[in-house]
N, C-alpha and C positions, 0 to 999 in steps of 0.2 A: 823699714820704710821703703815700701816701692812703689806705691800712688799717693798722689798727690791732690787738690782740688788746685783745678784752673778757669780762667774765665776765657771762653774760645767762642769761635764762630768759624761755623764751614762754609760761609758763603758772603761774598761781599755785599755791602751795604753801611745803612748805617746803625744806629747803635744796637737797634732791636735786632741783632745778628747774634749779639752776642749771648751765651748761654754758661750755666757754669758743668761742669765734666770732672771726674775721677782720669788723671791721667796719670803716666809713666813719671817717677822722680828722672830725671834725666842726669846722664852718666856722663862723669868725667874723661872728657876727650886728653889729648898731648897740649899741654899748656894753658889748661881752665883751671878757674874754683869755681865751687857749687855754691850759690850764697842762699841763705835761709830769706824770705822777703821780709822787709818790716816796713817798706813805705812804697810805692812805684808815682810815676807820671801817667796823664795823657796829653801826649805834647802833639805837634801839630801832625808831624811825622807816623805818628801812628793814627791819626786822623786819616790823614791820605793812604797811609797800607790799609786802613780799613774798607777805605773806598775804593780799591783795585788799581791806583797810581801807579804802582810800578813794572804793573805788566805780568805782578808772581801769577802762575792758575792755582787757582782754589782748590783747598783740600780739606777734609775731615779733620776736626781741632787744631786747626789754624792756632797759634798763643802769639798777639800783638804784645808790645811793652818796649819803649827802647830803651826807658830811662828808670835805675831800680838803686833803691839802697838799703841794707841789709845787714847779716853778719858773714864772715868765713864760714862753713860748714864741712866743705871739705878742697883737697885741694891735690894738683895733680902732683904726681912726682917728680916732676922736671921744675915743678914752680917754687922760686926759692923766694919772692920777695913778698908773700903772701902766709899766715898761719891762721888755723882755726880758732876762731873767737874771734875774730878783728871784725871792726868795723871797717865797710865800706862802702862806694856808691858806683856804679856803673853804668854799661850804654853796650847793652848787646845788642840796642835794633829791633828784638824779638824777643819772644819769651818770658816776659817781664811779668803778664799777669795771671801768676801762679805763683805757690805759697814757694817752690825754690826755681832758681835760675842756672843754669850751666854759664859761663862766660869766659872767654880767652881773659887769661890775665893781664894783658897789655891793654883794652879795655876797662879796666877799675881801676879805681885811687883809694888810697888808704883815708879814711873817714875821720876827723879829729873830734875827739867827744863835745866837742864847743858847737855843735852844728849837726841840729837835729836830722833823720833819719827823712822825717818829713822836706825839709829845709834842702837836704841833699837832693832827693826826687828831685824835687821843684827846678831845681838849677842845673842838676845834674849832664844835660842835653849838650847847654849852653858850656858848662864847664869842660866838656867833655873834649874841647880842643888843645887842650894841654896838659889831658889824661897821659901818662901817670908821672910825666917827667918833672912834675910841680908839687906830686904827693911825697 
């Protein structure tokens, strides 16, 4: 597995920016897991980075997403409070829509199978102020 499908846009605006692209699985940094996607948001916040709110310059496959939840897929070596197969939901800010995610572990919470995947997305944003010290 080394591409991916993602849903990008190289230039701000709004929705009709966006396109879909073959891109790079992206690789596990010092203190991330990879997670597989099964549900993402669009929450308001990637509304505004869509629109050039924060100032980033625009580049070639831009990936928005802040809010995703998904499975383990893979995880670094340093990360101990995370294994492959787990359910979980996250808040990288970026990167969210594509079919996998790189994300600092301190970022996720462990997913209870009582709380769908869709369910998580959805609140995910919100929930994300007492990531992970609650999971």
């Amino acid at each position: 597995m080394t591409t991916m499908k993602a849903v990008v846009f190289d230039e701000f605006g709004d929705v009709d920016v966006f396109h879909e692209a073959e891109v790079e699985v992206p690789v596990l940094t010092k203190g991330s897991i990879l997670i597989k996607q099964a549900a993402i948001a669009m929450d308001p916040y990637d509304v505004k980075f869509r629109a050039s709110a924060f100032g980033v310059p625009a580049k070639e496959n831009m990936i928005g997403g802040s809010t995703i939840a998904g499975v383990v897929e893979a995880v670094a070596a340093d990360v101990t409070e995370f294994k492959v197969g787990e359910r979980v939901v996250a808040v990288p800010h970026e990167h969210g829509y594509a079919e996998y995610a790189v994300v600092d572990a301190d970022t996720a919470g462990h997913l209870p199978d009582s709380v769908s995947f869709e369910d998580a997305a959805a609140f995910g944003l919100g929930w994300s102020n007492w990531l992970p010290s609650r999971c």
